[in-house]
N, C-alpha and C positions, 0 to 999 in steps of 0.2 A: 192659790191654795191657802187655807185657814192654818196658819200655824198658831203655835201658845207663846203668850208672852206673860211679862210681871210689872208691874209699878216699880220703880227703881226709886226708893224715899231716900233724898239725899237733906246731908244736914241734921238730920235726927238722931240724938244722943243713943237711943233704943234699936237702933239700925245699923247692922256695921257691912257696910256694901260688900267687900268680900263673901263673909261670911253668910250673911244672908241671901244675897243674890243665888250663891254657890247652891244653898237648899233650892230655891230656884229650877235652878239649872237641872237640878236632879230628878225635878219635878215634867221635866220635857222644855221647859221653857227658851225661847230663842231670841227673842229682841226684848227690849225696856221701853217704857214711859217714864221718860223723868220726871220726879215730882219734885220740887225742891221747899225746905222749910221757909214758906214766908214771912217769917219771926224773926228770919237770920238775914245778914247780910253774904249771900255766895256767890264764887265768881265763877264766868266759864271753866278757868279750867280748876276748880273743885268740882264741878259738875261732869264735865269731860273724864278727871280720873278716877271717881266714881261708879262712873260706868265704864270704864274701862275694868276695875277691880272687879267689878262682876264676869266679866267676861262674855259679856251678848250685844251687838248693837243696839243704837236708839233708833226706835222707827217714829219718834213721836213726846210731845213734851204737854203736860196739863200745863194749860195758863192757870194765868194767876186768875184769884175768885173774891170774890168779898164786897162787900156795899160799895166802894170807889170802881167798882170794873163791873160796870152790868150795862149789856150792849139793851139793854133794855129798857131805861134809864127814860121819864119820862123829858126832865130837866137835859136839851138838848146839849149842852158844853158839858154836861157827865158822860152823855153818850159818847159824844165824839171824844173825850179823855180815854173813856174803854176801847173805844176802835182802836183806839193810836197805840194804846198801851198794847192790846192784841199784836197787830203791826210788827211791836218793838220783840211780841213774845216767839212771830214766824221768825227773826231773822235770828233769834236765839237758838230754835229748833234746831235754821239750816246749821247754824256752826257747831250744834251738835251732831249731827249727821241725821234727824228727823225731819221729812216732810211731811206734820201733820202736826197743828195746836187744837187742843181742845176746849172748847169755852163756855163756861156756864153760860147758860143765856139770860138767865136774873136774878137777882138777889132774893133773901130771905125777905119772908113776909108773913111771919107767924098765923097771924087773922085775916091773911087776902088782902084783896086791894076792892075796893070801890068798881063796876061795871065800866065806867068813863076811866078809867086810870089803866084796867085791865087792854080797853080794847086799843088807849093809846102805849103801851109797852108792844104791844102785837105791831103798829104800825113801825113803831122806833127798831122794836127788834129785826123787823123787813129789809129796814134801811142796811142796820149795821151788819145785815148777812151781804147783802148787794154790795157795799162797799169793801167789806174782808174779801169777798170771793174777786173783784175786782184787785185787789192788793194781792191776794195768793196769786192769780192766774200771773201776774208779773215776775211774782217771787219765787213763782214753785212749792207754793207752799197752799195746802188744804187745810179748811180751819172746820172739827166738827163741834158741830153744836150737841151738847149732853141734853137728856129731858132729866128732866129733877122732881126730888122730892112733892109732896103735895104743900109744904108749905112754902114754899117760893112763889112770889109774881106770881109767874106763867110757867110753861115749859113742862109742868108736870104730865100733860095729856099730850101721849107720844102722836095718836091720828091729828090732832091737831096742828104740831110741829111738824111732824110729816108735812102737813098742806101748806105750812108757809113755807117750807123748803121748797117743796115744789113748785108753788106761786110765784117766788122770787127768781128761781132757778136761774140763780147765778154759779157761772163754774167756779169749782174747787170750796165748793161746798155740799155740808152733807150733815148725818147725825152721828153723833156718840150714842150707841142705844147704850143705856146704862140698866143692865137688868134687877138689880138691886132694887135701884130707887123705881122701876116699872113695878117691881113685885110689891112693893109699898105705897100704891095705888089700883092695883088691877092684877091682871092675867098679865104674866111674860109672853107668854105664846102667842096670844090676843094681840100686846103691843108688839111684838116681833115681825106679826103680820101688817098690820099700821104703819111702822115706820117701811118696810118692804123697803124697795131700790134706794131712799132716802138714807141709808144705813152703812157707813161706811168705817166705822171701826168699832168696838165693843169693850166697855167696861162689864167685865165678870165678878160677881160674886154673889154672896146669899144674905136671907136673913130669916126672920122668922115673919114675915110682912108688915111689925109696928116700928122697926127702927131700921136705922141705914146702918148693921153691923157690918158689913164688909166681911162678914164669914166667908168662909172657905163655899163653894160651889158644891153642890151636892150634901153639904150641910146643914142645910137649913130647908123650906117650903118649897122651893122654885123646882118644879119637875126638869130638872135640867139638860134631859133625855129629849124630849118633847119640843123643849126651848129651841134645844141644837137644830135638831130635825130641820124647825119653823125656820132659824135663821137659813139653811144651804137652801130649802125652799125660794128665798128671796133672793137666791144670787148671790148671796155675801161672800166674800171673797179673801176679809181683811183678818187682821188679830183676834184671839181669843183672850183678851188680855186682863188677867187677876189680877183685882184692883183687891189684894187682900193685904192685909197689915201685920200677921201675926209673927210675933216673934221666931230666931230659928229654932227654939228646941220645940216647939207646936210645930213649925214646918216637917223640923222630923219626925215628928211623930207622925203626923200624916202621911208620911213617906212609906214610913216601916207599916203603918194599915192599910197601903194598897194604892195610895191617892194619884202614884203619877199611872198607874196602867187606867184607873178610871178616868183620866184627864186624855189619855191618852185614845179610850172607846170616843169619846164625845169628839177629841177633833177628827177622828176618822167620819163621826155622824157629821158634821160640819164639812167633811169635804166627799162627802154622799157614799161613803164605805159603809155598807152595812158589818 
């Protein structure tokens, strides 16, 4: 069953876990993805009590992202750095009670990359899914891969990733469909269909199609009615999970306009209730 969940942003002066989980919660929401400030130095258990203050389990932890962790990496000791460093982020998961990490699969790359560069990050990225899903199958732990923005690497063309998922079809892996950064290239619905069975947890949110605002769902451009539909279509089965950032007095405000009963129509369309 598709339940709702929220990004749990720990470490952020502008975030105060109680309180803003609590809007949260009010919103229907039932598990977390931890997201921790990578600026800061934090330890398990500030992450643990954290999400404890909020009062929802973790089904699930964002790894870490940034030019040093790109399983995509053409320079092959960078790669294998991101693998291990991924690795390091499953066993973090477990001891936060999450089995699932999610991993950009390339770095920014403002003006693309070169033909010969592209199609070697495809083969690198091949590797480092075969190798995490070898590392999860031991650990318990499922690592999905996000499709991104257009200007990264690779990864932005969800049928694409779909088909190295599938090629490599290694267990305990799978995709982050991220509908944001899908709607910031194409059709959500279009790419929902694309990634199909390949799709195993969901970043949520909106925007207006030129930037990755992380708005609120239903917000912004993405026929989010439509979207849902597309996903129970494909099977999907996992989190609806709002990857939104906004402060708690916009949470409530959202609240008192109606937003968790509309949040509440879509995971019914998600788990095929008309």
């Amino acid at each position: 069953m598709v339940k709702l969940g929220t990004i749990a942003a720990i470490g952020f002066d502008e975030f105060d876990p109680p309180e803003w989980l609590g809007c949260y919660r009010q919103l229907g929401c039932e598990v977390v993805q931890a997201y921790r400030n990578q600026a800061k130095s934090i330890s398990l258990e500030q992450m643990r009590d954290a999400i404890a203050a909020g009062g929802m389990p973790c089904d699930s932890l964002h790894g870490v992202f940034g030019e040093q962790f790109d399983p995509s990496a053409p320079d092959e000791q960078a790669r294998l750095f991101a693998v291990n460093t991924f690795k390091r982020e499953a066993e973090l998961a477990d001891a936060l009670g999450g089995k699932l990490v999610v991993v950009h699969c390339a770095t920014i790359r403002e003006n693309g990359v070169p033909p010969e560069e592209r199609a070697c990050r495809i083969e690198q990225l091949k590797k480092s899914i075969a190798e995490l899903g070898a590392f999860g199958t031991g650990a318990g732990i499922t690592f999905a891969f996000e499709n991104m923005p257009g200007y990264h690497a690779i990864g932005s063309d969800v049928a694409e990733l779909a088909g190295i998922l599938t090629e490599v079809n290694a267990a305990n892996t799978g995709m982050c469909f991220d509908c944001g950064h899908a709607n910031m290239v194409g059709d959500p619905v279009e790419a929902v269909v694309a990634a199909g069975s390949t799709m195993i947890y969901a970043h949520i949110s909106d925007n207006s199609g030129k930037g990755d605002d992380h708005e609120m769902i239903t917000r912004g451009t993405i026929d989010a009615e439509a979207m849902t539909v597309a996903m129970h279509s494909t099977g999907y089965d996992g989190t609806f999970m709002l990857e939104v950032f906004h402060p708690a007095d916009r949470i409530r405000k959202l609240i008192d306009e109606g937003l968790a009963e509309q949040l509440a129509k879509l995971i019914d369309l998600a788990n095929g209730k008309k």
